[in-house]
N, C-alpha and C positions, 0 to 999 in steps of 0.2 A: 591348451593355453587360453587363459582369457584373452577378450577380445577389449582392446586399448579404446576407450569412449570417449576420452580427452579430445580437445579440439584446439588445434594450432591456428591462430587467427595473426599469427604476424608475418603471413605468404599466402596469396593466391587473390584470387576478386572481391573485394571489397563488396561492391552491391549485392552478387550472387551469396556471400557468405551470409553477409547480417538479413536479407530477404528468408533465407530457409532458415537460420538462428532466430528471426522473429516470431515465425508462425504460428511455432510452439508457445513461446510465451504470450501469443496476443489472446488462442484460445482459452491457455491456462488462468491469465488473469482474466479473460469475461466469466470464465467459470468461477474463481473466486469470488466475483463480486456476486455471480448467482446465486451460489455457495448461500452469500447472507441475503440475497434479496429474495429466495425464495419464502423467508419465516416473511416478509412482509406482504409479500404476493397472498400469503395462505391465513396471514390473520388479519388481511387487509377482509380475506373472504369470508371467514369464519367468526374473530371476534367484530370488525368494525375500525371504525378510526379511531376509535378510543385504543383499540391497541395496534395501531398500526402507527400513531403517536409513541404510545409507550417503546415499542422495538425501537421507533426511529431514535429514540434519545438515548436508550439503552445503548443501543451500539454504536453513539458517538463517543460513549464512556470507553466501552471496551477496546475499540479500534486506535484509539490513542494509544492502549499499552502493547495493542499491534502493530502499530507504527512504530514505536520504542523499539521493539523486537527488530524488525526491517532493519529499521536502522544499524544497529550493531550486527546485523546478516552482512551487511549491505559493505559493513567496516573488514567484515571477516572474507566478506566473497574481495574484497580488492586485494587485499595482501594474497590471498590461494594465485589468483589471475598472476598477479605481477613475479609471485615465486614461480609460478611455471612459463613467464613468458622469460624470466631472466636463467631459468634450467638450475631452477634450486626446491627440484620436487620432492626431495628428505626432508623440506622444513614441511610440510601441508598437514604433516600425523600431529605435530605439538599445535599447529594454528588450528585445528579444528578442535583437539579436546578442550582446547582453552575456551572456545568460542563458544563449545556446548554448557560447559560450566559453568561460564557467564551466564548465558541467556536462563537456563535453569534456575539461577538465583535470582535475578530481574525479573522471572514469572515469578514465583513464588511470591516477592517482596508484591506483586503488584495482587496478587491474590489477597494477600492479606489486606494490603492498603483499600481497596475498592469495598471489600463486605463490611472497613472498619467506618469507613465515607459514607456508605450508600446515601444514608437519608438528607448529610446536610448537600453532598453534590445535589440530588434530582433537585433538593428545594431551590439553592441558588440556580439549577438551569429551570427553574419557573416550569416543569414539568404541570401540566394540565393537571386539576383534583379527576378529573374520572380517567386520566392516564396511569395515574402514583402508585398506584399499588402493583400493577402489572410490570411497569417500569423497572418497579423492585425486583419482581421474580428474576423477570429476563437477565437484569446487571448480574443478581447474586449467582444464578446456576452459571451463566458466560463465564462467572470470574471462577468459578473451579477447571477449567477448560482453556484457561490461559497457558499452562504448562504443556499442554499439548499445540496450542499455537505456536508459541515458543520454539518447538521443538521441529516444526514442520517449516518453521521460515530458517533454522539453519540448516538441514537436510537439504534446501531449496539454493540456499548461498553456496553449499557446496557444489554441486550440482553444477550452478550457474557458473561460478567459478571454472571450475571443472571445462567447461563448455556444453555442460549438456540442459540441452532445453525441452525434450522431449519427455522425462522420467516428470519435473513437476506437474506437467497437462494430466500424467494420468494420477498423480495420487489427488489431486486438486477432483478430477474429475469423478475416481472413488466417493470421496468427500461430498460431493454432489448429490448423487446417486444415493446415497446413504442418508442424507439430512432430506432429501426429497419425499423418499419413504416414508421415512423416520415424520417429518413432519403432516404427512398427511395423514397416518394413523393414530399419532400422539393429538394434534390438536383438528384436527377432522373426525375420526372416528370414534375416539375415547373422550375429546370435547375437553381437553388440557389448557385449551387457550394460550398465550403467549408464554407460562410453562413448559408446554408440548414442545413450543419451536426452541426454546432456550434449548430443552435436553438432545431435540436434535442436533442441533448447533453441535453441543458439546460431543455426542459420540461420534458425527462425521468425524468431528477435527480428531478424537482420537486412532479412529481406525486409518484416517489418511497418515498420521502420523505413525502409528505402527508397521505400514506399509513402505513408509520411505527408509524407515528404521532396518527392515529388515531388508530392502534394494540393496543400500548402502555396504549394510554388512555382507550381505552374498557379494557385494563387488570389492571390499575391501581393499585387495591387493591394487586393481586398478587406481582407485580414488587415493591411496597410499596412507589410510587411517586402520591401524591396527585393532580399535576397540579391546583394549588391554585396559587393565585397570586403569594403571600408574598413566596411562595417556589423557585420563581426566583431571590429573594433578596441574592446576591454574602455572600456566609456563610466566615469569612474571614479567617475563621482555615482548612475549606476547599478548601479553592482558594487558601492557602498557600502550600497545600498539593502537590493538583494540579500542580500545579503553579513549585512548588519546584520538583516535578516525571516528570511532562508532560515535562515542558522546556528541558533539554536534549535532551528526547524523538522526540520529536520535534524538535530539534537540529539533534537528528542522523539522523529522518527522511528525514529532510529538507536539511542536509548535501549532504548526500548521492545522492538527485535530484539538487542539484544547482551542482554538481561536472557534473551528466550528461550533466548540460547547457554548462560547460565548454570541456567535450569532443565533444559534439554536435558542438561546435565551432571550433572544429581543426578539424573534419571530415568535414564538408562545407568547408572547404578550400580546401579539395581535388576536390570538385564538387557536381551539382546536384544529378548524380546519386548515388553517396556515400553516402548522405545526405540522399536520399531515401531508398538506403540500409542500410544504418544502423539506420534510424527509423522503415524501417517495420521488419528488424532483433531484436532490442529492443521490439520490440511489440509480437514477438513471443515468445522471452526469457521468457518476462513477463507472456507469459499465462503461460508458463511453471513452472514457478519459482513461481506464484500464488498459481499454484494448489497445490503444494508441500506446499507451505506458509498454507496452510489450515491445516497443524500438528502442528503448530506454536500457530498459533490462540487458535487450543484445548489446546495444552499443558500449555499455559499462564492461561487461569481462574484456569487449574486444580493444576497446580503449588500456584496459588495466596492464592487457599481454604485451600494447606494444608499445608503450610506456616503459612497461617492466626490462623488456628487450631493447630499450633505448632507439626505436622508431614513432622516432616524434612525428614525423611529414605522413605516416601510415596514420597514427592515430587521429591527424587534422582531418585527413580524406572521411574515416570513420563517423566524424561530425557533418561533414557537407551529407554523406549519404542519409544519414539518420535524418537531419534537418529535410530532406527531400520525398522521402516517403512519408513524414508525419505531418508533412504539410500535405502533404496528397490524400491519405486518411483525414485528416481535419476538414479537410473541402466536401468529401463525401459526408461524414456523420452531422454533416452543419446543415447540408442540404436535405439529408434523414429526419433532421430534428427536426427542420420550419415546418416539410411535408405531414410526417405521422405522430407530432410529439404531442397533442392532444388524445391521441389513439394507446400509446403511452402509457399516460398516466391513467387511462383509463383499464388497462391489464394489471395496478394495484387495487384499484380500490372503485366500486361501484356511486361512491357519493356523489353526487351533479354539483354540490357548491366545490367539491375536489378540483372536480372535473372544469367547472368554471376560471377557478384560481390558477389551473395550470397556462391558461394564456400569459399571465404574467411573467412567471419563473421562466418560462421560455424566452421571451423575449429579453431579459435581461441576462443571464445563464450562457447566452451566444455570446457575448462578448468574450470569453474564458477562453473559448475553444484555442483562438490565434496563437495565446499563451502559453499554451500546454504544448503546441507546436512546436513554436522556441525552444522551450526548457529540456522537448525530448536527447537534441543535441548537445546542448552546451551544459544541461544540467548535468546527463550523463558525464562528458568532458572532465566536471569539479570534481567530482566523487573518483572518478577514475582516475588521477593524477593525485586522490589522495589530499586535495586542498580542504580539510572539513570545518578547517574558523573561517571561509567564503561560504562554505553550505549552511553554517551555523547563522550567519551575519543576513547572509538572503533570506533563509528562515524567515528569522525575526522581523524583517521588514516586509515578508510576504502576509504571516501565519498573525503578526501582533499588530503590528503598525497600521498597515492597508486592511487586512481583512476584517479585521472589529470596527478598527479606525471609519473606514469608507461606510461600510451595515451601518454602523452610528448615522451619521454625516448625513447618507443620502437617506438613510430608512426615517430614522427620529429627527433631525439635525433640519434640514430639508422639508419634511414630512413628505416626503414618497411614500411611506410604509411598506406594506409587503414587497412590490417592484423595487426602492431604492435598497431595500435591504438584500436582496438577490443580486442587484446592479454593484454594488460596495464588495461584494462576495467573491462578485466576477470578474472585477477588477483587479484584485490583489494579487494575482499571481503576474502582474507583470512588473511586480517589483524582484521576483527572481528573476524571470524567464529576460529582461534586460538588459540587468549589468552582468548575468552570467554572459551573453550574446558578446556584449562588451569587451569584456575579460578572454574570452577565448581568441576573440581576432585579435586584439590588442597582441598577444602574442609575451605578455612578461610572463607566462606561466612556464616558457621555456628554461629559466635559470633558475627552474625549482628538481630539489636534489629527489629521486625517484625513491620511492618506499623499498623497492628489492634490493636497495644495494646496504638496506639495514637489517636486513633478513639476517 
């Protein structure tokens, strides 16, 4: 008999639960973000800032149609939760083909759309003349490599959903191990340049991919997805579901990184080395703000089960906790950052004016951290109850309004330059992480009707 991997999160300890449901995913995402920050690390060493520039722009492009993906993961991972916290685990075989056959077509469409774009994107992001051509390589190989992203963040929703957070640490960490190799041979030994990291990029993501493909199927009967044909046939009350949760979702996601593209554009106007400062300063946020992100992760399925089970007073507590450990993380990596974040920035990239600039990005960039605090709980909370014209709306005043908005204001508006435009950056996220805060104690999210009882 298989052994049941599913995880029942609407009985037992609260803090003991999501503390060991975290773990996993606080690892799994710092290794995602190493995942990509290793091509910078190794052409920060190899080519130079000119291409340490180039990746950083490049994969503000790509990571948009990765966040796209999340998103609709993220639509998909709530309905699985809420069907198995309401004991409606026959519907999870049609939401997942559905879910796959979406996200397949959304890679695809973004493959096309980005090698059709390349040139006028990089120009409008004011991409540096000794970055542009590199720029290019990295966007066009990343974008055959989307379908395997795609492919690895619903593997990952199921999963989550599911309750298991242990399987995505290892193909994530596969992934790792493979693009590490891969990149120090490709543009270290064979001298590929930001090529080399592009195609490692690309085959990690496929081999993690192939890996969770074939988990999945060896566990089928558990996870309760048949992998039959006719299971990939678009269910159209589930693509509506989808479709109608994820698109926000996706929205917020995708907001929120096309707003980077537009700060990334005012910062190159400062120069190269700006450019490079504040992509390998975003890079380091990111790990940061990952790992943290990994309370988020937990408290979403555990949120969606008990929701789905109609234990509203369980899912509150789910927030106080969440809010409580990622305020205690937040405290640490603030205090990590003032100490060694000069030391940092200096494990990308060898340049002294780099190295100079990162005083700046630091000291503005702290202000975020509070933010991200917040949002771990209540933003979790939105998404779990399935509210996504709230997740969409906050989006928008985070990702468009505040975060170009403020970069504008304080960077050019101001003339702070490189500091206002970091400050503007760091600020924006507290136009979610607020009225979410708001909304959840407010307490009107109670007389909203539960997504499983439309299963």
């Amino acid at each position: 008999m298989k052994k049941n991997i599913t995880k029942d999160f609407t009985s037992g300890s609260i803090p003991k639960q999501m503390l060991w449901f975290t773990l996993p995913f606080m690892a799994s995402n710092a290794l995602q973000v190493l995942y990509s920050t290793i091509d910078m690390m190794i052409v920060g060493q190899y080519v130079g800032t000119a291409g340490l520039s180039a990746v950083a722009q490049s994969s503000q492009i790509v990571n948009f149609a990765t966040m796209v993906f999340l998103g609709f993961a993220n639509a998909g991972q709530v309905l699985i939760s809420q069907a198995l916290g309401a004991g409606k685990k026959d519907k999870i075989n049609n939401i997942v083909g559905t879910l796959t056959s979406l996200l397949c077509i959304i890679a695809l469409a973004f493959t096309v759309l980005f090698i059709a774009i390349k040139s006028p994107v990089l120009t409008v992001l004011n991409v540096p003349v000794e970055s542009y051509e590199m720029a290019m390589d990295y966007l066009v190989i990343c974008s055959y490599g989307l379908i395997f992203t795609a492919g690895y963040n619903m593997v990952s929703a199921v999963l989550r959903g599911m309750g298991d957070s242990s399987r995505p640490l290892l193909f994530i960490a596969i992934a790792t191990v493979v693009n590490l190799v891969l990149d120090i041979i490709f543009t270290g030994f064979w001298g590929w340049g930001v090529k080399g990291a592009a195609w490692a990029t690309v085959i990690g993501q496929a081999v993690s991919f192939l890996f969770s493909v074939w988990y999945l199927y060896k566990n089928k009967q558990t996870f309760g997805f048949s992998f039959k044909k006719e299971t990939f046939i678009i269910d159209k009350s589930y693509a509506g579901m989808i479709t109608k949760l994820g698109t926000p979702m996706a929205i917020q996601s995708g907001f929120i990184n096309l707003s980077m593209l537009f700060v990334n554009s005012i910062v190159n106007q400062v120069g190269v080395v700006a450019s490079a400062t504040f992509g390998v300063g975003v890079r380091i946020d990111d790990i940061i703000n990952k790992i943290s992100q990994g309370i988020q992760y937990a408290a979403l399925p555990m949120i969606s089960q008990n929701i789905g089970a109609g234990k509203q007073k369980r899912a509150m507590h789910t927030v106080y906790w969440a809010w409580i450990y990622s305020l205690l993380l937040t405290a640490i990596f603030m205090m990590l950052y003032i100490v060694f974040g000069k030391e940092l920035f200096m494990i990308f990239s060898d340049d002294p004016d780099v190295h100079a600039m990162s005083g700046e990005f630091i000291k503005a960039i702290l202000w975020m951290f509070p933010a991200f605090a917040l949002m771990r709980g209540s933003g979790a909370f939105i998404q779990g109850i399935g509210h996504a014209r709230m997740c969409m709306v906050l989006a928008m005043l985070d990702g468009v309004i505040l975060r170009i908005g403020l970069s504008w204001l304080f960077g050019i508006g101001f003339g702070w330059g490189f500091f206002g435009i970091v400050l503007g950056y760091a600020l924006a996220p507290y136009g979610y992480a607020i009225p979410s805060m708001v909304y959840f104690l407010s307490g009107k999210w109670k007389k909203r009707k539960s997504l499983a009882d439309e299963l």
